[in-house]
TIMI-375251 format. One record per residue: chain; x, y, z of N, C-alpha, C in turn; residue in three letters. Coordinates in Angstrom, 3 decimals. Example, Ala and Ser with C-alpha at 12.3 -4.5 7.8 and 13.67 -1.06 7.14 Angstrom:
2
> chain:n.x:n.y:n.z:ca.x:ca.y:ca.z:c.x:c.y:c.z:resn
> A:13.190:-5.690:7.800:12.300:-4.500:7.800:13.200:-3.300:7.800:ALA
> A:12.850:-2.250:7.080:13.670:-1.060:7.140:12.900:0.030:7.870:SER
***
This chain:
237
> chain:n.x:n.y:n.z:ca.x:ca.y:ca.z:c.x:c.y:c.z:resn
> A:11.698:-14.244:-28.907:11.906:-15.420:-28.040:10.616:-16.173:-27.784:UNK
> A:9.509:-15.614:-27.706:8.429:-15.823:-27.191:7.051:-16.470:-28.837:UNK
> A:7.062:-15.707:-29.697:6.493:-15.771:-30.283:5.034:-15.263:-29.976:UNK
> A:4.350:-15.650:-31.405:3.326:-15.146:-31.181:2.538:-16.640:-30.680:UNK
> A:1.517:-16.925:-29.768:1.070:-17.587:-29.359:-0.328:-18.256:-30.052:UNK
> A:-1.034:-18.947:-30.934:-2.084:-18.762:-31.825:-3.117:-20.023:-30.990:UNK
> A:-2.972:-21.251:-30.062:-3.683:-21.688:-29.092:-4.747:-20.740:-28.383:UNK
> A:-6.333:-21.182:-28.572:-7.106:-20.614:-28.128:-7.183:-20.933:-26.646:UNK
> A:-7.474:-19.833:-25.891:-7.195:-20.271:-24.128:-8.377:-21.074:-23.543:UNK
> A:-8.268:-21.786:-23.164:-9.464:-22.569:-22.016:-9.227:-22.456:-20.652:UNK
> A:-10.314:-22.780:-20.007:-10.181:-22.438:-18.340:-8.874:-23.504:-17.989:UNK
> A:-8.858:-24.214:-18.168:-7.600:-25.078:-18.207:-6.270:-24.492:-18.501:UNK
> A:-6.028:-24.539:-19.668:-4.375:-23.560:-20.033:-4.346:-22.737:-19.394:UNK
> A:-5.577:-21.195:-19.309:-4.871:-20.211:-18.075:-5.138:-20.519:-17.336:UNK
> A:-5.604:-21.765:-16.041:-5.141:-22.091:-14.928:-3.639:-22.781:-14.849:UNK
> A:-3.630:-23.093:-16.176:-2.094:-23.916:-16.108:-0.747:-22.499:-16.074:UNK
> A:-1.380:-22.175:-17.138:-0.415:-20.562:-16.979:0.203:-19.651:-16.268:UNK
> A:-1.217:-19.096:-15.609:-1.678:-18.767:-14.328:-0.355:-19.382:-13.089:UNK
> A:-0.189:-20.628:-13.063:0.247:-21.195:-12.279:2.230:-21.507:-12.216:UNK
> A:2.225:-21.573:-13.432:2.745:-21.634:-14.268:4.235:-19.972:-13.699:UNK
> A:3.210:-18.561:-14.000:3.843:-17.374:-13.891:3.943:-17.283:-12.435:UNK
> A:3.661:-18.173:-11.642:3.348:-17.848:-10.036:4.946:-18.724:-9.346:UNK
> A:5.418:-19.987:-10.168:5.964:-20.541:-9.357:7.280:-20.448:-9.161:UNK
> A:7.239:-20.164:-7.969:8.507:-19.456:-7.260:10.272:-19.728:-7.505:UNK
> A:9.960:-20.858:-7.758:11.079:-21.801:-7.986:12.010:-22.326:-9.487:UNK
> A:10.597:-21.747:-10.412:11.107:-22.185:-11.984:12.273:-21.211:-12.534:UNK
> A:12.597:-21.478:-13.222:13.431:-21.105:-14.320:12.739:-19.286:-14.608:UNK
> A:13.191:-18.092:-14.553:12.549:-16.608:-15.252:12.315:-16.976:-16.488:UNK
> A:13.098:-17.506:-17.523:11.809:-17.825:-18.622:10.839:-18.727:-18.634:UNK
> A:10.635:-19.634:-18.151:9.115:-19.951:-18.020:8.014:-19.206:-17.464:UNK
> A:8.622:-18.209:-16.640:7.334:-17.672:-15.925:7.109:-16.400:-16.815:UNK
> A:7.737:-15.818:-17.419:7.752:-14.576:-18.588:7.502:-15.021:-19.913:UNK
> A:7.671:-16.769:-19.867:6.616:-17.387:-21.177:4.851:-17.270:-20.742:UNK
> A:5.027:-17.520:-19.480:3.667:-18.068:-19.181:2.804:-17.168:-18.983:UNK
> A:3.832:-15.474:-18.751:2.827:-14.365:-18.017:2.470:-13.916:-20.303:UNK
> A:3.737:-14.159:-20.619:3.705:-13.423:-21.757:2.076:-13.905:-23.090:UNK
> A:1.767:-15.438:-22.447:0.873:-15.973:-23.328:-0.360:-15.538:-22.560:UNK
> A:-0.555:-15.158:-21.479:-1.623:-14.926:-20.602:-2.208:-13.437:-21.328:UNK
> A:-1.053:-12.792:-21.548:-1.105:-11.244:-21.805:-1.791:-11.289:-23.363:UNK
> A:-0.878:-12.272:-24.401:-1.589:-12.341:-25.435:-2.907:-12.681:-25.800:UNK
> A:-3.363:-13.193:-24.623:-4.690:-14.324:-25.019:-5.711:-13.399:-24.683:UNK
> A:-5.382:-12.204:-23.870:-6.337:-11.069:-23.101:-7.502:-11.423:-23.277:UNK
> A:-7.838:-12.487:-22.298:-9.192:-12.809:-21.812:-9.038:-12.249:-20.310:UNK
> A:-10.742:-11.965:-19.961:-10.471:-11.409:-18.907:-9.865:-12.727:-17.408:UNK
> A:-10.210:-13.495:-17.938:-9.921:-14.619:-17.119:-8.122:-14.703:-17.521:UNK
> A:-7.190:-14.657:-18.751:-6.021:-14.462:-18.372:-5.492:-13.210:-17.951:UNK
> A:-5.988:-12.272:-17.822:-6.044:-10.820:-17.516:-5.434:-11.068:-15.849:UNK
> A:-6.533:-11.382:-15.406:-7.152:-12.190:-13.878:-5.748:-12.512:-13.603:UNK
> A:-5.149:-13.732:-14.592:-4.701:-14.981:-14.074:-2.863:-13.812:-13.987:UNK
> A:-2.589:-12.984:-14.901:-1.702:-12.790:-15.565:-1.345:-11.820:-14.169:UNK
> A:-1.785:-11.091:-13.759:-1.992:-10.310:-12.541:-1.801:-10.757:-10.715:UNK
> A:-1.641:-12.103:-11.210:-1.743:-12.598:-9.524:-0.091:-13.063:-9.548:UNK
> A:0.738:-12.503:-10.717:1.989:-12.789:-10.190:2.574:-11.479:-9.435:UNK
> A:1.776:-10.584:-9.285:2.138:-9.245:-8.346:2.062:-9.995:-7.185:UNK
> A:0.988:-11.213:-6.812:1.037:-11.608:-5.192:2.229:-12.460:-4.921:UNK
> A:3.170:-12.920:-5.814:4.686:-13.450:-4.934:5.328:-12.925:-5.486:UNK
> A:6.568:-13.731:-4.632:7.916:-13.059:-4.098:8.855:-14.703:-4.590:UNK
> A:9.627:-14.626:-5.947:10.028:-15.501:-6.483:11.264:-15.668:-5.829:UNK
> A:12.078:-16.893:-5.803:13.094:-16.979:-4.732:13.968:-15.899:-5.432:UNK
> A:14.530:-15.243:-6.280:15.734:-14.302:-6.875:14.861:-12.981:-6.522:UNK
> A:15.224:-12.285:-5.812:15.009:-10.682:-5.217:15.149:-10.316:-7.101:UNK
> A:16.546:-10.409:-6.811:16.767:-9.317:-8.758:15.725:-9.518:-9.705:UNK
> A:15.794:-11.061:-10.167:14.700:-11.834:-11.054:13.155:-11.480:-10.781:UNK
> A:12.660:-11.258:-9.201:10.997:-10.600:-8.888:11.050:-9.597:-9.228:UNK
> A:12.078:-8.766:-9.066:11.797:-6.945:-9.361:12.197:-6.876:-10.731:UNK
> A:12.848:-7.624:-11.732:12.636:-7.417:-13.002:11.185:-8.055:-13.761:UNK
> A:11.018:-8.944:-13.564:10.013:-10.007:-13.813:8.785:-8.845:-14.166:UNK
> A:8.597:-8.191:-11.992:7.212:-7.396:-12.424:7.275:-5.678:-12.602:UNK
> A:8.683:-5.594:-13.135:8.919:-4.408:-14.088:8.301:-4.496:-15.409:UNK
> A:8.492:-5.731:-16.194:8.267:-6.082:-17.271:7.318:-6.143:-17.718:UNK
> A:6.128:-6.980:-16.817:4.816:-6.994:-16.328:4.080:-5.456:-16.125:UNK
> A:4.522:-4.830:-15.260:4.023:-3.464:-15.467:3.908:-2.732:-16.834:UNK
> A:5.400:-2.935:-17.414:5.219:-1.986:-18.824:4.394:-2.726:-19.238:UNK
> A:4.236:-3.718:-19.956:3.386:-4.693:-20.184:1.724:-3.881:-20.237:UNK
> A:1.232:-4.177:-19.197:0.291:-3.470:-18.632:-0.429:-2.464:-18.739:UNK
> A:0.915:-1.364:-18.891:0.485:-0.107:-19.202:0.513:0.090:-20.840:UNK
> A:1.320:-0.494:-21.555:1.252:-0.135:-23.262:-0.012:-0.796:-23.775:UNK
> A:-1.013:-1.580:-22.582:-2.489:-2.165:-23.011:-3.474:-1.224:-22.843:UNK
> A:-2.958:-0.146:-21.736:-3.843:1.141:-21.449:-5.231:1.005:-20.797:UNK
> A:-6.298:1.344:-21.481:-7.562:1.347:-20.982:-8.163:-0.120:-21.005:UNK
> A:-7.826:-1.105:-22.306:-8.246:-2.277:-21.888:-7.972:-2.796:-21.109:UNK
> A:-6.630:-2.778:-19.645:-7.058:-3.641:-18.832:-7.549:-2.967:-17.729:UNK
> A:-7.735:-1.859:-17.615:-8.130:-1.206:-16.740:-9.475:-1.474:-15.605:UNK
> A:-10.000:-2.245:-16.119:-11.353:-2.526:-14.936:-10.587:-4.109:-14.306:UNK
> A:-9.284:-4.603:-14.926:-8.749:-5.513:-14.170:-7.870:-5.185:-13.173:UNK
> A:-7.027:-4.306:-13.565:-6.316:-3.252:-12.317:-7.179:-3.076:-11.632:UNK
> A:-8.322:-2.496:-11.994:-8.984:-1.593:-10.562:-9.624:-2.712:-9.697:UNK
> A:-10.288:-4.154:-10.451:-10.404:-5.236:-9.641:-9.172:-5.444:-8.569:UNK
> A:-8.010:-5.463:-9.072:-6.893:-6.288:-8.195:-6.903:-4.730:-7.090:UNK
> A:-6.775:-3.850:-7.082:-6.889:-2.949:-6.693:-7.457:-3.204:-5.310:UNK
> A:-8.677:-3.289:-5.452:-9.655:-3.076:-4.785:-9.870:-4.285:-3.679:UNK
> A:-9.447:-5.699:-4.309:-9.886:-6.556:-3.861:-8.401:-7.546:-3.046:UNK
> A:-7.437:-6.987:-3.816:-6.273:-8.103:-3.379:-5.313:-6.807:-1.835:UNK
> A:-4.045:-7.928:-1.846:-3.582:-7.224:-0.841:-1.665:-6.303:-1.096:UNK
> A:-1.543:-7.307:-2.194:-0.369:-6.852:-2.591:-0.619:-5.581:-3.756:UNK
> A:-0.949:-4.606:-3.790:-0.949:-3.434:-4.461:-0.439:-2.240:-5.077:UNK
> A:0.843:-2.691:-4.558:1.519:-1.169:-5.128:2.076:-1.330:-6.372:UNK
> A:2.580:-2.311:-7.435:2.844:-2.752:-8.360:1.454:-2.485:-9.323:UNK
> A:0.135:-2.938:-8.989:-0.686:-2.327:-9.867:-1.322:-0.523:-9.755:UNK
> A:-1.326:-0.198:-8.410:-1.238:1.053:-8.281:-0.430:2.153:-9.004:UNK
> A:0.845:1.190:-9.071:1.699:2.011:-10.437:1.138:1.982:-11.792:UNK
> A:1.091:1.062:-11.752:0.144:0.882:-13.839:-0.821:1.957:-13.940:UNK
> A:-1.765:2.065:-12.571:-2.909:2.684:-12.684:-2.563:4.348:-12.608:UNK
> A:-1.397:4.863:-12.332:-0.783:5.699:-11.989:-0.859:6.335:-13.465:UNK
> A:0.269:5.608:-14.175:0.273:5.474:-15.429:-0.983:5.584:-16.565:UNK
> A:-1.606:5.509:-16.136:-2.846:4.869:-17.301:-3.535:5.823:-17.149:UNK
> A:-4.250:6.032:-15.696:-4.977:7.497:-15.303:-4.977:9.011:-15.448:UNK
> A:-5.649:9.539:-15.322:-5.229:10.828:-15.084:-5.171:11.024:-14.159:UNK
> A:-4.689:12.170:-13.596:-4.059:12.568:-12.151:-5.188:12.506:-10.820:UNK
> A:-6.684:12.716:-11.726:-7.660:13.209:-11.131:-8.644:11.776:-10.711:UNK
> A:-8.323:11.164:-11.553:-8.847:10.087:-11.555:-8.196:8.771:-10.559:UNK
> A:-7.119:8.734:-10.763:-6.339:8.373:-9.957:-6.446:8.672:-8.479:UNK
> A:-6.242:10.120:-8.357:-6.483:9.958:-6.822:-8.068:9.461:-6.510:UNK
> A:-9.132:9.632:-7.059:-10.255:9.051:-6.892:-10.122:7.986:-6.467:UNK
> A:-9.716:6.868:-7.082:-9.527:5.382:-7.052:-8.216:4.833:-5.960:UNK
> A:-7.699:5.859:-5.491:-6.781:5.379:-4.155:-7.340:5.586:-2.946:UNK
> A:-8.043:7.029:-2.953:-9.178:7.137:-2.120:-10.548:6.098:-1.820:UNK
> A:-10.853:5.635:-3.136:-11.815:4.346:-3.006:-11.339:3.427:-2.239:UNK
> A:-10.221:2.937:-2.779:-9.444:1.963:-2.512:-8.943:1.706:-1.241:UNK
> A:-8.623:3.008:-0.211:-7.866:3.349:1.100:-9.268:3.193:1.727:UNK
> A:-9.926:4.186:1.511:-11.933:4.044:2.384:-12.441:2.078:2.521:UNK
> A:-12.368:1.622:1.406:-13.335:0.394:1.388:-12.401:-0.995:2.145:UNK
> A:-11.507:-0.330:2.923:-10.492:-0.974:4.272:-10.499:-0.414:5.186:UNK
> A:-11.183:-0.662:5.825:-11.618:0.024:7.265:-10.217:-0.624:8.367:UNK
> A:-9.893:0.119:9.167:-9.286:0.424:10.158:-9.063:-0.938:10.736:UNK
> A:-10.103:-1.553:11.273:-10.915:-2.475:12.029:-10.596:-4.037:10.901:UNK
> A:-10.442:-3.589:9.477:-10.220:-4.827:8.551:-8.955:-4.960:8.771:UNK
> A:-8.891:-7.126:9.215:-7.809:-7.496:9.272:-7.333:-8.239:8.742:UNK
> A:-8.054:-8.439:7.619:-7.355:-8.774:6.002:-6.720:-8.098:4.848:UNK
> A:-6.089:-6.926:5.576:-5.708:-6.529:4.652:-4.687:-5.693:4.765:UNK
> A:-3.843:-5.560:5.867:-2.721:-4.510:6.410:-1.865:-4.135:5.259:UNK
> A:-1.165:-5.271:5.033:-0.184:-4.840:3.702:-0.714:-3.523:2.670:UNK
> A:-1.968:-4.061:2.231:-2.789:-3.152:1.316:-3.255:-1.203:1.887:UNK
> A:-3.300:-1.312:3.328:-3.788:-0.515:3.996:-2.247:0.465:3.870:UNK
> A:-1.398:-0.484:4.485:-0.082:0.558:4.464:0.133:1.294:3.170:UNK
> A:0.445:0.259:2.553:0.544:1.013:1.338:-0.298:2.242:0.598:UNK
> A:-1.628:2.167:0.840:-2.735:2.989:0.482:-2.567:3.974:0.590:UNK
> A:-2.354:4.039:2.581:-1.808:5.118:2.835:-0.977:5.975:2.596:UNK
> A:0.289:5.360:2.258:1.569:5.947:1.498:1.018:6.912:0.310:UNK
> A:0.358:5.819:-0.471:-0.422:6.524:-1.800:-0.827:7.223:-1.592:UNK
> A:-2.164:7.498:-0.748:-3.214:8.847:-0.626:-2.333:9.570:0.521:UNK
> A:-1.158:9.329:1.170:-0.542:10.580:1.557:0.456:11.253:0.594:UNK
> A:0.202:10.525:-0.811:2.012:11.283:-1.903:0.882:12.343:-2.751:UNK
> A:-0.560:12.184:-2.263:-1.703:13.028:-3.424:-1.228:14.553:-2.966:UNK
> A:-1.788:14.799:-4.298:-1.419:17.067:-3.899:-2.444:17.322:-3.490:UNK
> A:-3.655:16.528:-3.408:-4.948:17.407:-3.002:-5.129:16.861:-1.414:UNK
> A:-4.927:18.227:-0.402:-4.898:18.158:1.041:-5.847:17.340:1.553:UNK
> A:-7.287:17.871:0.607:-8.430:17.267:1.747:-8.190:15.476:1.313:UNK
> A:-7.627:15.261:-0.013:-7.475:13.749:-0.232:-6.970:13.445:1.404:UNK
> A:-5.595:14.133:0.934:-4.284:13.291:2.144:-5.294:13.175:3.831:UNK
> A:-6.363:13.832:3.982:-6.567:14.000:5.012:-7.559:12.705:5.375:UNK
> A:-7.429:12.117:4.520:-7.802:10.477:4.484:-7.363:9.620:5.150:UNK
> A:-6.233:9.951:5.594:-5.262:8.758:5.854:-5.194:8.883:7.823:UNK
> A:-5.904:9.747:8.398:-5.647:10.178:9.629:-6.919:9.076:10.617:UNK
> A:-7.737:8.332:10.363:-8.728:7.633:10.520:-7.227:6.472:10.827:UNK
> A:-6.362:6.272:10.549:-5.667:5.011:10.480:-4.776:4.955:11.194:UNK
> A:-4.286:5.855:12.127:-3.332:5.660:13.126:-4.500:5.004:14.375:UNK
> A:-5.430:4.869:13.928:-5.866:4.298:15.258:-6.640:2.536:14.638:UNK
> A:-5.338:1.738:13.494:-6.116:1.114:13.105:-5.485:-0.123:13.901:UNK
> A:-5.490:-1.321:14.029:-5.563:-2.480:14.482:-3.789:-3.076:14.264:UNK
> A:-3.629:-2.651:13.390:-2.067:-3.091:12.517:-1.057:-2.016:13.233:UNK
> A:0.404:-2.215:13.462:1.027:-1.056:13.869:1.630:-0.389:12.890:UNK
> A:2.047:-1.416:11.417:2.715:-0.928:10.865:1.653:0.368:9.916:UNK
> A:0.143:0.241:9.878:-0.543:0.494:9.175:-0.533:2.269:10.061:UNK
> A:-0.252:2.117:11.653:-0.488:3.020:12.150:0.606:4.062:12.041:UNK
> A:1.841:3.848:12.059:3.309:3.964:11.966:3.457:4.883:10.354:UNK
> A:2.603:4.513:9.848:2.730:4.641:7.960:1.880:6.014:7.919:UNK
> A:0.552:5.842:8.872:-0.527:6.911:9.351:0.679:8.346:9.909:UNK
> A:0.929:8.003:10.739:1.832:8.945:11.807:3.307:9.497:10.503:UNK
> A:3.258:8.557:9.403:4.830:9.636:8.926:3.932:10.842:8.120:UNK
> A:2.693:10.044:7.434:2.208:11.232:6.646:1.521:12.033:7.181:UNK
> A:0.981:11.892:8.321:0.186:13.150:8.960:1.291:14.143:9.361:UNK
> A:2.800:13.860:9.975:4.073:14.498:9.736:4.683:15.304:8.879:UNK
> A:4.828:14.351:7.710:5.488:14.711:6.762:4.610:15.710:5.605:UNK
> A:3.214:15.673:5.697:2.041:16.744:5.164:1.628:17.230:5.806:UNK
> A:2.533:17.219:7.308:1.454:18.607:8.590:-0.209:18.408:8.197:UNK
> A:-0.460:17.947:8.207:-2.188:17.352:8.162:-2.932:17.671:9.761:UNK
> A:-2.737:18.722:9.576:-3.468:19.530:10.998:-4.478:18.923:11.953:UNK
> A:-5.612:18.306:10.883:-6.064:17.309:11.103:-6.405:15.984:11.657:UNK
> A:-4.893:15.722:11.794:-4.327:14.416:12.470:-3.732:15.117:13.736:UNK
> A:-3.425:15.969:14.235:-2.720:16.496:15.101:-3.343:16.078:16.492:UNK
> A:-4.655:16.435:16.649:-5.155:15.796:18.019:-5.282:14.525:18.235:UNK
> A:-5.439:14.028:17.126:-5.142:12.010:17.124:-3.536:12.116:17.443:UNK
> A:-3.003:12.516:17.187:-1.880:12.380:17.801:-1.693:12.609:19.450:UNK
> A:-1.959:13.777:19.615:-1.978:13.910:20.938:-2.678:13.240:22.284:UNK
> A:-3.677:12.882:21.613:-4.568:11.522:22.120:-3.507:10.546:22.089:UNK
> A:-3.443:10.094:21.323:-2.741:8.840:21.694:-1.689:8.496:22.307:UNK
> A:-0.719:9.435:22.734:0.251:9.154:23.708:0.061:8.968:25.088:UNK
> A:-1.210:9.720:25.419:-1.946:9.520:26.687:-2.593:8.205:26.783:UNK
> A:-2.618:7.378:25.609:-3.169:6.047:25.806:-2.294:5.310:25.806:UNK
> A:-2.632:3.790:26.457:-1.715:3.089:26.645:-2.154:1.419:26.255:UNK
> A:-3.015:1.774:24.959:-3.757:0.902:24.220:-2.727:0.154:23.182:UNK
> A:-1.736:1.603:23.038:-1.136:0.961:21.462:0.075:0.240:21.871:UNK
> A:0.828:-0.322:20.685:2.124:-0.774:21.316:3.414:0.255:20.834:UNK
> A:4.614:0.049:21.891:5.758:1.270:22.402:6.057:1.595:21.441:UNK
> A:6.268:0.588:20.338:7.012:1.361:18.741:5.521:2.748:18.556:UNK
> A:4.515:2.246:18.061:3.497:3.478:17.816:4.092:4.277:18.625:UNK
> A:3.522:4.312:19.998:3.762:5.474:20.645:4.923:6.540:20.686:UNK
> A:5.936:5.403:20.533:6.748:6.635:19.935:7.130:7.266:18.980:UNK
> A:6.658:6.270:17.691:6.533:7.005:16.889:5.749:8.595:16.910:UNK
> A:4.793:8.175:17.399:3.735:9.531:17.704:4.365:10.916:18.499:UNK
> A:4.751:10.428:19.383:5.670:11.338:20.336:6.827:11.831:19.591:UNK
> A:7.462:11.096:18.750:8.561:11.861:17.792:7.980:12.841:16.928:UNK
> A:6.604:12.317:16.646:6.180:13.411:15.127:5.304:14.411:16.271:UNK
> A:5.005:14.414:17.400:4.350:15.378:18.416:5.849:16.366:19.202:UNK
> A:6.976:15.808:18.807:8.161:16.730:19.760:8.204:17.612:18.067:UNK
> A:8.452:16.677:16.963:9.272:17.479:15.811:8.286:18.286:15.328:UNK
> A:7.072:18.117:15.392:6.462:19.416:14.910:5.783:20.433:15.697:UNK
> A:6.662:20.373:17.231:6.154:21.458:18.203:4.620:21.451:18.909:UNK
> A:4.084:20.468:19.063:2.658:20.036:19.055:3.039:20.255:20.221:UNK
> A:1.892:21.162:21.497:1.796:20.644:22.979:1.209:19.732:23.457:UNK
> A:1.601:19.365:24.694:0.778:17.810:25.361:-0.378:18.305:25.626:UNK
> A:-0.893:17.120:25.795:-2.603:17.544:26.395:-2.124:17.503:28.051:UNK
> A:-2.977:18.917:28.846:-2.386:19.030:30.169:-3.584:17.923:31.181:UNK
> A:-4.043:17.110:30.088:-5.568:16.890:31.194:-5.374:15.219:31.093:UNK
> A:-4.334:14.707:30.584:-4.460:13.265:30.810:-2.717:12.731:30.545:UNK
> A:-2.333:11.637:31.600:-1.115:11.419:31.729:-0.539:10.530:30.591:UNK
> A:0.701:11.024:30.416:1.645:10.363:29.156:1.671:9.087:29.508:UNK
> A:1.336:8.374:28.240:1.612:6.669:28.789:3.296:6.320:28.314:UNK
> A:3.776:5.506:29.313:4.734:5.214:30.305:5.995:5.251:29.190:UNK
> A:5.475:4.715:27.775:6.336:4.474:26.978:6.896:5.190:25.958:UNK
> A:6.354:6.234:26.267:6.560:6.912:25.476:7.283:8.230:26.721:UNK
> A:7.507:8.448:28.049:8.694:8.888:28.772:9.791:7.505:28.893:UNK
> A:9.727:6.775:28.612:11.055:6.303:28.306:12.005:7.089:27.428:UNK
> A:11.476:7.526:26.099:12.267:8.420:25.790:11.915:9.978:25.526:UNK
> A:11.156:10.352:26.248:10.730:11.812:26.114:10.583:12.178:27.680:UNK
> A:10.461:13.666:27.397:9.852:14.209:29.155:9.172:15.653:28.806:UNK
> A:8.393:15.872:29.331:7.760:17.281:28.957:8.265:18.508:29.676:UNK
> A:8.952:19.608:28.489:8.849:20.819:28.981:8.103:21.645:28.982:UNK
> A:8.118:22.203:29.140:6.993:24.017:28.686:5.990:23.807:28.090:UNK
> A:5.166:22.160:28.506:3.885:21.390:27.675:4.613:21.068:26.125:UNK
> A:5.952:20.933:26.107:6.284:20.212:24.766:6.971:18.641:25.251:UNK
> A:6.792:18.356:24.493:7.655:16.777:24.431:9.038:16.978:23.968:UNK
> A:10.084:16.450:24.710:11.391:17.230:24.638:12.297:15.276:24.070:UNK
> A:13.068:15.090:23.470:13.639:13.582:23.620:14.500:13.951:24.938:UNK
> A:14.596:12.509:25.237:15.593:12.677:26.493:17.199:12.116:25.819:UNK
> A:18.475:13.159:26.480:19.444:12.549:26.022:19.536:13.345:24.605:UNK
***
């Protein structure tokens, strides 16, 4: 359908391209012409360009999630050559989990978690450009088999974002990350965060039997739906 493409690229065409695979509104074959000539021309500048259609969301739900299925395999049957462009978008953009998969793919196991760990560290808590990226990170470096990795992710329930904190609190849960356990318990006694956190926290502090701290009072929102027994957090109802 596509052909082979034999036009040499200029900063021009893959900005046209580029633009071209981005717009929300066209026709799915134009934008799978436009990602498809970007891919052929593998300059690092269409590399670049070919990659920033992971950052939208095309009006057809079905048509985006096939689009950057396609794009992924894509991606990965290029292997190591595009690899210092993944780890750019990686590192630097906010929509990530679409190239995190390629890199999944491409890596070795060992290597990989290296570079999610990079990737989760060089977003600080406190950075508020970048939540989307942060959540997700987290997800990532909490699905790693290596503990002390996952124990990465516990710095982030106390980050600025709720959803970033919320994402913090399932995996320190769901990997018992021992680690995270007194950040947990801290924080219900504060009354810094907002009610969704807190209870989130208080759910993963009742379900995994954690006691309260006896030396500082439960903030308010988190006995809305809890009450303490025997120094445990009990739900109410």
């Amino acid at each position: 359908m596509f052909g082979l493409f034999k036009d040499k690229p200029t900063p021009k065409k893959v900005e046209k391209q580029t633009r071209v695979a981005k717009e929300r509104y066209s026709k799915p074959e134009f934008r799978r012409e436009a990602m498809q000539r970007l891919l052929n021309w593998g300059t690092p500048e269409s590399l670049r360009g070919v990659l920033k259609r992971f950052n939208v969301v095309v009006q057809s739900p079905n048509w985006d999630e096939e689009e950057k299925r396609w794009l992924k395999a894509q991606l990965i049957d290029m292997g190591e050559g595009v690899l210092p462009y993944l780890e750019e978008f990686l590192m630097n953009e906010n929509n990530i989990v679409h190239v995190a998969s390629c890199l999944r793919e491409i890596l070795s196991p060992d290597d990989y978690a290296q570079l999610m760990q990079k990737a989760l560290s060089s977003r600080a808590p406190d950075d508020h450009r970048s939540v989307l990226a942060k959540q997700e990170l987290v997800a990532l470096v909490g699905q790693l088999h290596d503990q002390q990795a996952r124990q990465e992710v516990v710095p982030y329930v106390r980050d600025h974002a709720d959803d970033v904190q919320t994402t913090a609190i399932d995996v320190i849960q769901a990997q018992a990350i021992e680690s995270g356990y007194d950040a947990l318990q801290t924080m219900i006694t504060e009354d810094i965060h907002a009610p969704r956190v807190l209870r989130r926290a208080a759910q993963a502090i009742s379900e995994l039997g954690l006691p309260v701290k006896s030396d500082a009072p439960i903030a308010p929102a988190v006995l809305e739906d809890f009450k303490v027994e025997h120094s445990k957090l009990v739900r109410i109802g």
